[in-house]
N, C-alpha and C positions, 0 to 999 in steps of 0.2 A: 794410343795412336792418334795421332791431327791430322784432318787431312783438310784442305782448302777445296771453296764454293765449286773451283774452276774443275777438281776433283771429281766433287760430288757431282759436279752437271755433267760431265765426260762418263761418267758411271754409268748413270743413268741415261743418257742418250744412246749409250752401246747395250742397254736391255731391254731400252725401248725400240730399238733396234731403228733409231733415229740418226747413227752415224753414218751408215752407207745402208742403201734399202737391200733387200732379201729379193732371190730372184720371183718371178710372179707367184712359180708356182709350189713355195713355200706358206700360202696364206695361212695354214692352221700356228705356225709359227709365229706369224707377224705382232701378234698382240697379247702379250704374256700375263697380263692382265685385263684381257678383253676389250673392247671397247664399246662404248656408252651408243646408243641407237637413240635419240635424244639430245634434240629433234631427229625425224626420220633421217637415213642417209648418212648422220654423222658418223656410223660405224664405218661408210666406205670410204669418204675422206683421209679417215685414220688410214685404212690398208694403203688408199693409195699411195700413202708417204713413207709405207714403209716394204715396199713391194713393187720392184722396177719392174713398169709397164703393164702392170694388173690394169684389166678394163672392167667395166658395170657387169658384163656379160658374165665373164672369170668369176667373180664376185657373187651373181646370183645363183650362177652353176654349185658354188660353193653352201651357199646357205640352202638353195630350195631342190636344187638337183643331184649333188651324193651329198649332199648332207654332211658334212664334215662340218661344216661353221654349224651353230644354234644357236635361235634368238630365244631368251628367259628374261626373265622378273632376277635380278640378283642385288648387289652389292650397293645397297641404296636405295633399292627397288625400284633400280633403273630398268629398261629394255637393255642388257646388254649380250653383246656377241661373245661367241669365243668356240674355244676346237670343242664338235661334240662330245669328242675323249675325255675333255676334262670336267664335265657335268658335277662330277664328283669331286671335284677342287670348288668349282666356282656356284653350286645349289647347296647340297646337304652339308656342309659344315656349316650354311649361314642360318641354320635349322635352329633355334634360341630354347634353351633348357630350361625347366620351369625356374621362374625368379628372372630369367634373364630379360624379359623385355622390359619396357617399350621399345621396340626402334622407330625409327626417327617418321617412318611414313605410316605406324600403326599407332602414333599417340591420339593422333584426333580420334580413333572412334571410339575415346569417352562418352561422346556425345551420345553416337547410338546407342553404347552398352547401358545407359542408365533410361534411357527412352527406354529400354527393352526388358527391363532390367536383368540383364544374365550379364556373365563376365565371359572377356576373352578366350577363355579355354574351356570353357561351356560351349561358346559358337563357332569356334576355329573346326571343332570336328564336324560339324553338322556341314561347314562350306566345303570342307575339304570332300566330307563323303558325296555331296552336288557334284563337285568334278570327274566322279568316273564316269557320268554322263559323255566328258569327252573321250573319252574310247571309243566310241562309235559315233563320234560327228564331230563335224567344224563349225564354231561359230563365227563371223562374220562384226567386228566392230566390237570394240572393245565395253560401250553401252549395251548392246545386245547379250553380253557374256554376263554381265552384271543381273540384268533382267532374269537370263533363263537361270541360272544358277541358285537366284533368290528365292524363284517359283518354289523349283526343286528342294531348297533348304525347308520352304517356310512349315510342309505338313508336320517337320520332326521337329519342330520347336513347341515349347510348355502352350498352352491353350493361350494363358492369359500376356504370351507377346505378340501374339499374330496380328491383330490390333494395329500395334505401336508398329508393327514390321511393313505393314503394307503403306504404313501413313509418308507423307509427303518430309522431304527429306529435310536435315537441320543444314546441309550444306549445298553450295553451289546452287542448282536450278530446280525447286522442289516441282515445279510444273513438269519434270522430266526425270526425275528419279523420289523413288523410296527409300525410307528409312533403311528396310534389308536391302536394296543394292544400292546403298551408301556402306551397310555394314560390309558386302561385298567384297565392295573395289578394296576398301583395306584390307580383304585377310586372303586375297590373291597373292599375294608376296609369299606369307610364310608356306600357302598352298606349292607354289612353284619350286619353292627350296623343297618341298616333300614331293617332287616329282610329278606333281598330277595336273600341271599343264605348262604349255610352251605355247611359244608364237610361230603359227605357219606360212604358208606363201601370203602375202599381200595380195589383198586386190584392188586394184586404183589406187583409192586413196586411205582404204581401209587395213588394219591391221585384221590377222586372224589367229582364232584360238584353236586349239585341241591336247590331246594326251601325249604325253610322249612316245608312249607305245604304240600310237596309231600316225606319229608321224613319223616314227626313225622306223616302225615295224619289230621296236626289241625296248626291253629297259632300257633303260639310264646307264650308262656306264656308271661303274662305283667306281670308286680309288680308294687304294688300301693305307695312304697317311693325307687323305684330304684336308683336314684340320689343319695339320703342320704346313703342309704345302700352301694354302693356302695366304698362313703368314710369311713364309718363304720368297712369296710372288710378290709379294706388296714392298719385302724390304728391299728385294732386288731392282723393282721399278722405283721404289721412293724411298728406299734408305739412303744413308742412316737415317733411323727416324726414332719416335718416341711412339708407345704405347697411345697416346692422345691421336695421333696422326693416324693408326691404327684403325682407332675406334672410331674416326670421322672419316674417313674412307668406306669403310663399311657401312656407320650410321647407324649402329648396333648401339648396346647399353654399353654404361663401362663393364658391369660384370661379365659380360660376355667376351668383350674384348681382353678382359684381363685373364679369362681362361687359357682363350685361344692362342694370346702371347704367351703367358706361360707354358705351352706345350713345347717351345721349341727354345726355352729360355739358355739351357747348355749347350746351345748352337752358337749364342750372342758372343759380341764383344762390343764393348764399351769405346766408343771414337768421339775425338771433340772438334767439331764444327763451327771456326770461328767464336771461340770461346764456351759455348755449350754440347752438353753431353747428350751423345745419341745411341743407338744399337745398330751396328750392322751383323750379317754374316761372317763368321768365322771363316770359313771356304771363302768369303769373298773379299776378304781384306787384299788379297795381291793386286787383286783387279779391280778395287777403289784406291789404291794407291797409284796405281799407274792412268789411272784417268783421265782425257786428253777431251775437253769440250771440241777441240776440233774447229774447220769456221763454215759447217752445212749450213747455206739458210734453209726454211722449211716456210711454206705457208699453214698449219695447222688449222683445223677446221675448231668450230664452238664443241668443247668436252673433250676434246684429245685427252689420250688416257695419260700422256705429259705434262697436260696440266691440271689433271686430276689430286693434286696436292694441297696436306693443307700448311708446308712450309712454304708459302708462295714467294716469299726474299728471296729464297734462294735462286730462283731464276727473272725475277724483277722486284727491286728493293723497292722503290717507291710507293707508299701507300694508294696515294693520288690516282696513278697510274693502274694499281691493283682492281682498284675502283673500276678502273674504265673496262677491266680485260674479262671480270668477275663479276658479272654483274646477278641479281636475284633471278632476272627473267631476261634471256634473248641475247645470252652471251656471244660476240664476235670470238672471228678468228684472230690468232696471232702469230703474227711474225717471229721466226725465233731464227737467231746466227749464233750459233757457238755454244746451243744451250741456253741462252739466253732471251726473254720474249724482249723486242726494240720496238714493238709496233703492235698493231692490232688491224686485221681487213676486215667486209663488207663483203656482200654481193646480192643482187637482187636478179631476177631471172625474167625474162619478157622472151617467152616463145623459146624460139630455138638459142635467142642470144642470152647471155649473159656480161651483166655489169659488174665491176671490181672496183672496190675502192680502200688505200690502205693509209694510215695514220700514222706516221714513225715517232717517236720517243724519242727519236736521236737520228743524227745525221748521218747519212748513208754515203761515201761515192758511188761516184757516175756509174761502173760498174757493178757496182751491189746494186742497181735500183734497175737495172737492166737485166739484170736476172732475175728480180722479182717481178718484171714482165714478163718473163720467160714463162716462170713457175706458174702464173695464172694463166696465161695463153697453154699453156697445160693441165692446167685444173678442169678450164673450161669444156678443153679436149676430152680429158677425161670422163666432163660428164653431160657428153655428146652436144655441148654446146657450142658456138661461137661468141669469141673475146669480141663485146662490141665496143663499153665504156671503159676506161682504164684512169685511176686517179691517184695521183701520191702527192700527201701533203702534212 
């Protein structure tokens, strides 16, 4: 089967359900692949764009008040949202079986494992068992979690690392962290895919920790083909794709990735994309075939789980441009018509008002650039602001 860009992007915009939005109070639906909290706020960006007339309010009811949304350490070991329900699609499959690590945010703590000298799966338990602590409290700031947890860890560690654990850190600001809550902050990931902590209500400006069971008041929901499903979501949101796309989505190993593809490999078929070979869904080939980019513009906020991809041509060819949209640190938003990113915004916040400024790729009419006042004078709405500056250039 071949099927064309315009295909693939029509696919994918109708399962990121970025063709026509969902009505508000569809939000556990909205993000099939979660979306990335990183920096704060970007999760609700996402819902707003895909969830007609959702407000901040709707949104926190969701995550802090019944609890259907949950904020965790997942795919990347990002902060990211998603339906409580599927805890067990989007934690415990990203759980890495012995051989399978490093992933991508627990390779630095080589550093501390040879300060200390113990290996990974030596001290994964000692942190993990720290965290029943959060059963019975909340910690406040994500430094503070690092600190008490190390406390915690350091009596069950060998005599001769305690030393090396309390010493001043090989990374970031050693005047403010130690070696063990350097070794910490890295092995919170694989803690959280094993259940034993989430992120609770905010306060101001701080994030907060605790157990899952002392913030849902019950386990984790399981799923009984998490594993599968979870490659399921990915190829739905960003198939066709390869194996490689895969494992840099997640930011897992390759063995890992190549397990987990494997589980659903007599599901696949083989589709060719502008001359190379991809895998989609079997069940989904009618509706990659028929796929209609459609012409929605969207203003998309920095990490939308739309452009969470690592085939980035296919929704803007240009290297140059890729540059601008992708960047390492402090990524903008982007304008996207049809599937397609033309642009990239801005916004900086002064009080109640907020500024917009947007960059186009390519030339708009009069009325495409009036509507992309529109959508900001609704962003800003959205996020109980007033549109003061407005820019297109």
């Amino acid at each position: 089967m071949t099927v064309t860009l315009e295909q693939v992007r029509g696919y994918r915009l109708r399962n990121h359900h970025l063709d026509a939005p969902l009505p508000a109070g569809a939000l556990e639906e909205a993000v099939p692949c979660g979306a990335q909290n990183s920096p704060p706020g970007a999760w609700e960006t996402a819902l707003w764009n895909r969830a007609e007339g959702v407000t901040l309010s709707q949104l926190e009811e969701a995550l802090y008040g019944r609890k259907t949304l949950l904020q965790a350490w997942s795919i990347r070991g990002v902060p990211l949202v998603f339906p409580t329900e599927e805890a067990g699609v989007f934690l415990a499959p990203l759980s890495a079986r012995p051989g399978e690590e490093p992933w991508v945010y627990t390779r630095g703590i080589t550093g501390a494992l040879d300060a200390l000298g113990m290996t990974f799966d030596q001290l994964l338990p000692l942190v993990e068992g720290a965290c029943a602590c959060l059963e019975g409290e909340t910690v406040v700031s994500k430094e503070a979690l690092d600190r008490r947890l190390a406390a915690l860890a350091e009596p069950e560690l060998p005599p001769e690392a305690r030393t090396a654990w309390r010493a001043p850190s090989m990374y970031g600001r050693p005047d403010r962290q130690t070696v063990g809550e350097a070794a910490v902050s890295f092995l919170l990931r694989p803690c959280a895919f094993r259940g034993r902590v989430v992120f609770g209500e905010r306060e101001g400006m701080y994030p907060t920790f605790t157990a899952p069971v002392r913030w849902l008041g019950r386990p984790l929901p399981e799923h009984p083909d998490g594993e599968r499903e979870l490659v399921r979501r990915f190829l739905r949101c960003y198939g066709p794709a390869l194996p490689s796309h895969f494992q840099s989505w997640l930011g897992c190993s390759p063995r890992q990735a190549k397990r987990l593809w494997g589980a659903v490999r007599e599901e696949l078929a083989p589709v060719e994309v502008e001359g190379r070979r991809r895998w989609a869904l079997l069940e989904d080939l009618e509706a990659l075939a028929r796929g209609e980019a459609g012409e929605r513009l969207l203003l998309l906020g920095p990490h939308d789980p739309y452009l969470d991809l690592r085939d980035r041509d296919t929704i803007l060819a240009e290297p140059a441009r890729q540059r601008q949209v992708w960047r390492t640190v402090g990524n903008p938003g982007a304008v996207v018509l049809g599937g397609r990113v033309v642009g990239l915004w801005t916004v900086r916040t002064r009080g109640d008002r907020l500024d917009a400024a947007v960059t186009l790729f390519e030339d708009l009419p009069a009325p495409r650039r009036s509507a992309l006042a529109e959508l900001a004078e609704r962003c800003a709405a959205f996020r109980e602001k007033r549109l003061d500056g407005w820019q297109v250039c």
